[in-house]
C-alpha positions in Angstrom: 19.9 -81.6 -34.3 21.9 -84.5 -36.0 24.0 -83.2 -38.9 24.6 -85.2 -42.2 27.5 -84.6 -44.4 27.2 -82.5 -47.2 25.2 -83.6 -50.5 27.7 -82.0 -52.7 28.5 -78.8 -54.5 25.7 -76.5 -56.3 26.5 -75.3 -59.7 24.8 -72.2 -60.5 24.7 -70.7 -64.0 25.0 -66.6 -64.8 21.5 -66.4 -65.0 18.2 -68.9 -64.5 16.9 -70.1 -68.0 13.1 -69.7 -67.9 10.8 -72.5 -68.1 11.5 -72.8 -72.2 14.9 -73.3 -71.2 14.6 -75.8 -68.3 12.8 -78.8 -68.3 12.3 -80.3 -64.7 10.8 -83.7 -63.8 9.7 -85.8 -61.4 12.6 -86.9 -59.6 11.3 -90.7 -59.8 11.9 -90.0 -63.4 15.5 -88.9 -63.1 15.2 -84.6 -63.0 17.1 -83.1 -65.6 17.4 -79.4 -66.4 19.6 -79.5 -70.1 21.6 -81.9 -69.4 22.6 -80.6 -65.3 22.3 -83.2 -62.5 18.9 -82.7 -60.6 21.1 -82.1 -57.5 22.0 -78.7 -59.3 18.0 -78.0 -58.6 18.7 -77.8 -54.9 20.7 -74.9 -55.0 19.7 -71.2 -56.3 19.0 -72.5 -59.8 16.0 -74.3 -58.6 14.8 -71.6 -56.4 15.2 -68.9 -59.0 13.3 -71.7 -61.6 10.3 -71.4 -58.6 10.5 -68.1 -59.0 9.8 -67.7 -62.4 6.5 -70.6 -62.2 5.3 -69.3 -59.2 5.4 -65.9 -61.0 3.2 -67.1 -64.0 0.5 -68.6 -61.6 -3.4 -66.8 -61.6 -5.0 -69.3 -59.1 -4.7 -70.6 -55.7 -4.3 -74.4 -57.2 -1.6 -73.1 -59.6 0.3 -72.0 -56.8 0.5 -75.2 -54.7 1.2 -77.1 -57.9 3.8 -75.3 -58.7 5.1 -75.0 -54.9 5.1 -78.5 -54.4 6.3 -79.8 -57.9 9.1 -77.8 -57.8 10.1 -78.3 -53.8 10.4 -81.9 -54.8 13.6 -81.1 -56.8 14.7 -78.2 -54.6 14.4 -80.1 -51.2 15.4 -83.6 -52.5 12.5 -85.0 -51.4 10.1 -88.2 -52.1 6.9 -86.3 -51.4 5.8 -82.9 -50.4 2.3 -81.5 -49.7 1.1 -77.8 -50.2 -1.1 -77.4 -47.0 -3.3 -74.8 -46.0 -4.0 -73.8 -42.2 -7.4 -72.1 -41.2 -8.2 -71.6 -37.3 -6.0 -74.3 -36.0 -6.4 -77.0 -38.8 -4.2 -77.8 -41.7 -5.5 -79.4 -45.2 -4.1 -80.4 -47.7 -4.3 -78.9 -51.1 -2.1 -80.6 -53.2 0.9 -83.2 -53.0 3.3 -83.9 -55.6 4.0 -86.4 -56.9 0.8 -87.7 -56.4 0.4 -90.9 -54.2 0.1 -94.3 -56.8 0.3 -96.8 -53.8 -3.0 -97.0 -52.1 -1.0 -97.0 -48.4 0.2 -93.3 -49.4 -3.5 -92.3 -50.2 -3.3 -90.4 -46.8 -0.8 -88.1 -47.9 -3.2 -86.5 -50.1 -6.1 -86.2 -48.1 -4.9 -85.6 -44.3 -6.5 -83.0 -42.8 -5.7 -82.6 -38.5 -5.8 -79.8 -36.2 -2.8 -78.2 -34.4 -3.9 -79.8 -30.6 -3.0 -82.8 -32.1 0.1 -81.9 -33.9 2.8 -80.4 -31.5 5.0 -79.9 -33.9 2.0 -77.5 -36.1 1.0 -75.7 -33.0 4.7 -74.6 -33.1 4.6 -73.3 -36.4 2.0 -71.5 -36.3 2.6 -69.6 -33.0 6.4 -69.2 -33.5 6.3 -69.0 -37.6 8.9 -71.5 -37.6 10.2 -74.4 -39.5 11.1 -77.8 -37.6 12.6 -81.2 -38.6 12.4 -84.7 -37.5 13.9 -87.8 -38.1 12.7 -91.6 -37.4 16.7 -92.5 -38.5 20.1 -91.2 -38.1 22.8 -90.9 -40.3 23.7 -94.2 -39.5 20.8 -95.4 -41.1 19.5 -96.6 -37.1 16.4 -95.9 -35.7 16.0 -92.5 -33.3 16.2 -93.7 -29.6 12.6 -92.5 -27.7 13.5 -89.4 -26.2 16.3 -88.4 -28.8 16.0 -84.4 -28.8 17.8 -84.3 -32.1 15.1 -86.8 -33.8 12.9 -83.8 -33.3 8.9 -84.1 -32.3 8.0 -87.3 -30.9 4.6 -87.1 -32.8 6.2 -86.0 -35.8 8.8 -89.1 -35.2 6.2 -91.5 -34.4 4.0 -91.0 -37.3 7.2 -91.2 -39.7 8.2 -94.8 -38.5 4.0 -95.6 -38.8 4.5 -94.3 -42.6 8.1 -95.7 -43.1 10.0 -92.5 -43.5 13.2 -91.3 -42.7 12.2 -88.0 -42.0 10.4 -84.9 -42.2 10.3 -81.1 -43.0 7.5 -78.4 -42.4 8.1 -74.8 -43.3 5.5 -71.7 -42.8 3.8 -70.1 -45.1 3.6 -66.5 -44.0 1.1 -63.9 -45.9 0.3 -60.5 -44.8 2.3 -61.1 -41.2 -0.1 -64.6 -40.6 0.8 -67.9 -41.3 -1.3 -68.9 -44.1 -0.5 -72.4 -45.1 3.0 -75.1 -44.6 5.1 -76.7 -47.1 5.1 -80.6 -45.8 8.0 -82.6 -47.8 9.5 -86.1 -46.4 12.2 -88.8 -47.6 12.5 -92.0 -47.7 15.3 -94.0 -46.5 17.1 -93.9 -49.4 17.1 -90.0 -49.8 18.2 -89.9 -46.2 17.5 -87.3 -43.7 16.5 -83.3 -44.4 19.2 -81.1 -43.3 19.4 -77.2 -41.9 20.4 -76.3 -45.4 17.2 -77.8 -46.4 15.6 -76.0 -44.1 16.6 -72.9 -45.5 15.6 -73.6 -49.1 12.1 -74.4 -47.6 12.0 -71.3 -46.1 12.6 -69.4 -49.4 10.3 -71.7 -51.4 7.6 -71.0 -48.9 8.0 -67.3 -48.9 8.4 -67.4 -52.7 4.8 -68.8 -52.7 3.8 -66.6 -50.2 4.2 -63.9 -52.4 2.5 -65.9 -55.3 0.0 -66.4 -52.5 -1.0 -62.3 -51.5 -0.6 -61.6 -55.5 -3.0 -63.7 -56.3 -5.7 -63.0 -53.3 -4.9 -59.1 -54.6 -6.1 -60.1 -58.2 -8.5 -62.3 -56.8 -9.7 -58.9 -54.8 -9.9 -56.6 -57.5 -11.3 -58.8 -59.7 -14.4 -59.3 -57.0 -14.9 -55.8 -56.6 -14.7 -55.5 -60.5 -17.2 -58.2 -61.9 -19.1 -59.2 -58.4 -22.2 -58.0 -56.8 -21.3 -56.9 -53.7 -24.7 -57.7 -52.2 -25.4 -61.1 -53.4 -21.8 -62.8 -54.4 -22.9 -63.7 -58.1 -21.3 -62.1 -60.5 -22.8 -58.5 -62.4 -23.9 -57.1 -65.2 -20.1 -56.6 -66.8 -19.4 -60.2 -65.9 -22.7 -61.5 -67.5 -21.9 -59.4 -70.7 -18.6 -61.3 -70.8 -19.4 -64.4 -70.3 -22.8 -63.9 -72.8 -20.2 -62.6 -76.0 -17.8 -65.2 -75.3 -20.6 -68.0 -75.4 -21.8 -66.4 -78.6 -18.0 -66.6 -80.0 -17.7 -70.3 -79.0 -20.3 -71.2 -81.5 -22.1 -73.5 -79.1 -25.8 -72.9 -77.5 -26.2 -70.0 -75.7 -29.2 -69.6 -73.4 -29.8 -66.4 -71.1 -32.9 -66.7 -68.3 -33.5 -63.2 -67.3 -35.3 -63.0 -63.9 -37.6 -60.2 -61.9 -38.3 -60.7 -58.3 -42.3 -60.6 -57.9 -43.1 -59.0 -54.5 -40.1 -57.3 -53.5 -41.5 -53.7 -53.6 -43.8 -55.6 -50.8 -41.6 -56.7 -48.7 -39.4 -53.4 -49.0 -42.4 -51.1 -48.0 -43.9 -53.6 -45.3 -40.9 -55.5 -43.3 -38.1 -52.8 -44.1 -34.7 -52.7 -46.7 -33.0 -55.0 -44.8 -35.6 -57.6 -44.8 -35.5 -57.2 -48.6 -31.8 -57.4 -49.1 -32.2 -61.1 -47.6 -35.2 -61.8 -50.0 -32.1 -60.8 -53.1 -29.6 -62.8 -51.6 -32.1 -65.7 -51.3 -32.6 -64.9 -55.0 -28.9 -65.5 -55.7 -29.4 -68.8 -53.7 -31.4 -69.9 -56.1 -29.8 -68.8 -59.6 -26.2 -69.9 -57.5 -28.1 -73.7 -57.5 -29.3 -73.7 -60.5 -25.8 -72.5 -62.1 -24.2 -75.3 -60.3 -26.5 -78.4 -62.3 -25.5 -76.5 -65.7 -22.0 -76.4 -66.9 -20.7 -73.0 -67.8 -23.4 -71.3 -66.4 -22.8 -68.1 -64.8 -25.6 -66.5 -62.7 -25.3 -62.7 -62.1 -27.4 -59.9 -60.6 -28.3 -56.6 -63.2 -29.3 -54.6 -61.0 -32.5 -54.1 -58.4 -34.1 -56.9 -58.4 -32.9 -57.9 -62.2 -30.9 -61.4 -62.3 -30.4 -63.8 -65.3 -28.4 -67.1 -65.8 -25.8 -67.2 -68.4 -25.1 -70.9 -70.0 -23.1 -72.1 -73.3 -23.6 -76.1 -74.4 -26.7 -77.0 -72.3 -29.9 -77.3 -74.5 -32.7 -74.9 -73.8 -35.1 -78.2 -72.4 -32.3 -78.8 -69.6 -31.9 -75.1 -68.8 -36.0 -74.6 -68.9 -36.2 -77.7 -66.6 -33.5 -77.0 -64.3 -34.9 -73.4 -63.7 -38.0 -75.4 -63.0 -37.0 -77.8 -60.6 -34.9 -75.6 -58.8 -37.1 -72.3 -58.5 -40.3 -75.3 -57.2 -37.2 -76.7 -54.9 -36.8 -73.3 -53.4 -39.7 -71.6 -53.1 -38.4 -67.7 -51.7 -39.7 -66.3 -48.1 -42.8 -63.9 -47.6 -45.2 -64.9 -50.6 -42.3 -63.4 -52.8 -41.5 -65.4 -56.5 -39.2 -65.6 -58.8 -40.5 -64.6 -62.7 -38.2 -65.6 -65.6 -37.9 -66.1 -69.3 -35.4 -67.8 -71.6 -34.4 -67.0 -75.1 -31.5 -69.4 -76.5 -29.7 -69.1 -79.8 -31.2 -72.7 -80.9 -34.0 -70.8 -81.7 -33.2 -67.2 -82.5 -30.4 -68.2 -84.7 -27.3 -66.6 -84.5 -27.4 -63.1 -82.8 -26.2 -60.3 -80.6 -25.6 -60.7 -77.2 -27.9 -57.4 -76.7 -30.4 -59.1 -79.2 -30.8 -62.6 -76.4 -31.3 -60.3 -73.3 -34.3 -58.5 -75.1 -35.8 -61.7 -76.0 -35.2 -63.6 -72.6 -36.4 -60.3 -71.3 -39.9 -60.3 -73.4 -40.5 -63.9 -72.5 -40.0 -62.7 -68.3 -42.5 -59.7 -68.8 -44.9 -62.6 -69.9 -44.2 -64.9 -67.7 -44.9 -61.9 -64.9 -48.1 -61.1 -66.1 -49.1 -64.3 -66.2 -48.9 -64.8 -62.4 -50.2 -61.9 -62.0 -53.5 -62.7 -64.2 -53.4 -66.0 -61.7 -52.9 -64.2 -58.2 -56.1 -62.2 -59.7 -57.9 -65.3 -60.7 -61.0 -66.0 -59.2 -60.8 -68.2 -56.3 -62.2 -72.0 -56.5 -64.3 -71.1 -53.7 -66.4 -68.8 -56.1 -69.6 -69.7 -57.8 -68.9 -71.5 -61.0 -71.8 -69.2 -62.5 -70.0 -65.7 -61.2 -67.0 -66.9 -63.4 -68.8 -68.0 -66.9 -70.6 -64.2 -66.7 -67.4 -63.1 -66.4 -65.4 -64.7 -69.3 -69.0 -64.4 -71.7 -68.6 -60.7 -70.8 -64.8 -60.3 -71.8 -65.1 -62.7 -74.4 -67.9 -61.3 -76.1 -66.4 -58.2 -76.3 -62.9 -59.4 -77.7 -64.7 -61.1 -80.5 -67.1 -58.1 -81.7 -64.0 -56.4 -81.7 -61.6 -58.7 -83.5 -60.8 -58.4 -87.3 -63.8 -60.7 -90.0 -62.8 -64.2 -90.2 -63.0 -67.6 -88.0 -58.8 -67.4 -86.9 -58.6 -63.7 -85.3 -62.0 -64.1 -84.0 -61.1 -67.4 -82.4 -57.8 -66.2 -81.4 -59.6 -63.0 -79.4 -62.1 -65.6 -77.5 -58.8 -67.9 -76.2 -57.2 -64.6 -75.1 -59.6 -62.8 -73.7 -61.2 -66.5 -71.5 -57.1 -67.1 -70.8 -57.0 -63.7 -69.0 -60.0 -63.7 -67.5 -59.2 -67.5 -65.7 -55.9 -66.6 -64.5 -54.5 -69.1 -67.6 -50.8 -68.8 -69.4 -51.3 -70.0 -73.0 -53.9 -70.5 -75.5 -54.4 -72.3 -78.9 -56.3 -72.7 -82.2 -56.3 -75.8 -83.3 -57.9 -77.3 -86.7 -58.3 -81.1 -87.0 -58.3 -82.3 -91.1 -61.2 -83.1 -92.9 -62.4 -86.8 -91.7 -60.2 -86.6 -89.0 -61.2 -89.1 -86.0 -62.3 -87.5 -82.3 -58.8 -88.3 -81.3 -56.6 -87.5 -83.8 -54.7 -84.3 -82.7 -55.6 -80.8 -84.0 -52.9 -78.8 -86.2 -52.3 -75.8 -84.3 -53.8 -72.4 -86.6 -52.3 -69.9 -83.7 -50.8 -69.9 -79.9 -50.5 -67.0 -77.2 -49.4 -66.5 -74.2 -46.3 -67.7 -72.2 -46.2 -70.6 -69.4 -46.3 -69.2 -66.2 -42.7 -71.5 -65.6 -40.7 -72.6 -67.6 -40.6 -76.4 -68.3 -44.0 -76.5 -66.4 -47.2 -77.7 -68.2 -49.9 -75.3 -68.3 -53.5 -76.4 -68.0 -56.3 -75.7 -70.2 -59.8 -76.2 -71.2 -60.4 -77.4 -74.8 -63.5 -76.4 -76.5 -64.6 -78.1 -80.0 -67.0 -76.5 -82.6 -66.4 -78.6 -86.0 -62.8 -79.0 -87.0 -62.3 -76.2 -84.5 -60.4 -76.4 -81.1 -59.9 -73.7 -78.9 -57.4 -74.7 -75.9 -58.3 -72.0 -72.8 -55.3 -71.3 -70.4 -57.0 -71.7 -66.8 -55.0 -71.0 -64.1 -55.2 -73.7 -60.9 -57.2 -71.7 -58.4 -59.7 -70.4 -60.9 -63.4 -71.6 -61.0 -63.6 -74.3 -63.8 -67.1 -75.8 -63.2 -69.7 -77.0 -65.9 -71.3 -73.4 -66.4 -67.8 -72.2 -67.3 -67.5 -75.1 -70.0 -70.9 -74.2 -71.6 -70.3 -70.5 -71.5 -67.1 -71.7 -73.7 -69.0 -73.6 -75.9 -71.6 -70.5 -76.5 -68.7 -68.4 -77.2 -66.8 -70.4 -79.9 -69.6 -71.0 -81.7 -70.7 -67.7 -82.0 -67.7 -67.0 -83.2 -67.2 -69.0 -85.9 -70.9 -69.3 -87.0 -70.7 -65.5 -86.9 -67.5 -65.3 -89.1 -69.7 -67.1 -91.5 
């Protein structure tokens, strides 16, 4: 390999000053660390700097940030990529300083496999670091054939990009090589030189270690806050993330969920048949968490999930659970029940408080599909349904408390349950009130069967009365149902009378 004379000498201080003590820049900018020449970077002072940031890092991004920034000063060099390499193919994660001329673009987002790179299938198979050079110290293009230029790929694709030359070192986790720092110069910087090569090689296993420290945390954390089943997070996590929504002051909405059916599946196509009906449960929340910002989707326990979010109104949760639950529909006639309580209408409250309301609204919401699996079919005779709901009907209003309201409000309930419905109503229109003018609504029941859906109904009319009858879609709804309706409402509110 083709030698270059010496850069000059390092100065290195009793000790490394931490980051409060040194500030480094870019080195288009003119790196300065208090007043020492950025050249002092390249020596032990800048690896001992990396050290210290590299040491401060909690993520996988933080690391090749910090990796890359900081190789720029130690290595001397115009650009240098953080790459990681996965079964033969290396991607880049980060590169600093980041490209500003659209010809450099490539730099950022290269991605290529080691059968076409030589020089990577090297690396990876010998966990070495190699050079190459398009220049030599003269400043004169490599000859073809020069074995001190280093890999004719590497060469060619250096002249293609107009550098002077390039430097890859491994990085080497857990005995495998995990990743590459990537750095090149321009002309102008010159050419990379075995002493560079060394300080790439202590960068890369300073980040390294960064690297297995923070796949350790990223471990324990997993096994701490994740369900080991599904992926999402569990109940601690939810918890968590529920009191810090509270604290931000912003709205909170939890959407506790039941899977309907599992029991089912467990008992008819075996365990394992319904550990793939959870996971596609956690497919489902893992969606809908991705359209709301924030949101955290986690598994309770059994068949128990719920969807944390903070700053997204309950309408756009309610209609994102809707969409996305109808978008997904889960395998062997299983569903997915769920109700939402949000702190724009309980007010502020505990975080044990919004589970037991979201919690109340998914036991209705269950029983309402079940009252609509049991509804009667559309297939059945319209007159077999209206004997039905005068008999259930008739009885919830002889046993309802004196007055028009409660005896109403027994009639919608008992009618809703009988036809498979989700919600009822009593309505009263004012006095001189036209045919279309909306009724005020007296009392409601009931939850939609989904949220953000629109539940159908019958409306019945006796007077300034209006009684709005959930009917479920497969139930019977023909004219002897509408006139049994009519019987019953005005029996009871000439009755109350």
């Amino acid at each position: 390999m083709t030698s270059v004379p010496d850069r000059g000498t390092v100065v290195v201080a009793d000790r490394p000053k931490d980051d409060d003590d040194v500030v480094v820049t870019r080195r288009g900018a003119g790196a300065r660390a208090e007043g020492v020449p950025a050249t002092s970077l390249a020596g032990v002072r800048g690896l001992a700097l990396a050290a210290h940031r590299l040491d401060r890092c909690r993520t996988i991004d933080e690391v090749a940030q910090v990796a890359a920034a900081t190789a720029v000063d130690v290595l001397a060099a115009d650009r240098v990529a953080f790459c990681r390499i996965e079964q033969g193919t290396c991607r880049t994660v980060t590169v600093e300083p980041p490209p500003q001329n659209p010809r450099e673009v490539w730099f950022a987002q290269e991605t290529y496999r080691a059968d076409e790179r030589p020089a990577l299938r090297g690396l990876i198979r010998d966990r070495a670091s190699w050079l190459s050079h398009a220049m030599d110290v003269q400043g004169e293009a490599t000859s073809p054939g020069d074995a001190d230029a280093g890999d004719p790929v590497e060469v060619a694709l250096l002249r293609e990009r107009g550098q002077a030359s390039a430097l890859a070192s491994p990085i080497v986790v857990n005995g495998t090589v995990w990743g590459q720092l990537y750095a090149v110069r321009n002309r102008e910087l010159g050419l990379f030189e075995v002493d560079d090569v060394a300080r790439a090689e202590v960068l890369a296993a300073l980040a390294a270690g960064a690297v297995a420290r923070v796949d350790l945390e990223e471990q324990i954390r997993h096994l701490v806050d994740d369900d080991p089943l599904t992926g999402l997070a569990n109940r601690r996590a939810a918890d968590v993330a529920v009191d810090a929504a509270l604290e931000s002051g912003r709205e909170t909405c939890v959407v506790m969920c039941d899977v309907d059916g599992l029991k089912r599946v467990n008992d008819e196509l075996g365990h394992d048949t319904g550990d793939d009906l959870l996971r596609s449960v956690a497919d489902v929340l893992r969606r809908a968490a991705d359209e709301l910002p924030e949101a955290v989707a986690a598994r309770i326990g059994g068949d128990e999930f719920c969807l944390v979010t903070v700053g997204s109104r309950r309408s756009e949760v309610a209609e994102v659970m809707a969409t996305t639950t109808a978008a997904y529909p889960l395998a062997h006639g299983a569903a997915i029940s769920y109700g939402l309580a949000s702190t724009a209408v309980t007010g502020a409250v505990s975080a044990r408080h919004l589970f037991r309301q979201a919690d109340v609204a998914q036991y209705r919401a269950k029983r309402a599909r079940a009252r609509a699996l049991r509804a009667t079919p559309v297939t059945a005779d319209p007159a077999v349904t209206a004997e039905r709901v005068v008999v259930a009907a008739s009885a919830a209003i002889g046993a309802a408390q004196s007055g028009v309201v409660p005896r109403l409000c027994a009639l919608a309930a008992a009618a809703t349950e009988t036809l498979g419905g989700a919600a009822w109503a009593v309505l009263r229109r004012r006095e001189g009130a036209g045919p279309e003018e909306p009724g005020t609504a007296v009392a409601r029941g009931g939850s939609p069967a989904e949220l953000g859906s629109t539940p159908l109904t019958m409306t019945v009319q006796h007077g300034p009365w209006l009684v709005e009858v959930g009917v479920s879609q497969t139930a019977a709804t023909g004219d002897a149902v509408r006139t049994a309706l009519d019987a019953l409402v005005s029996v009871a509110v000439v009755g109350a009378s």
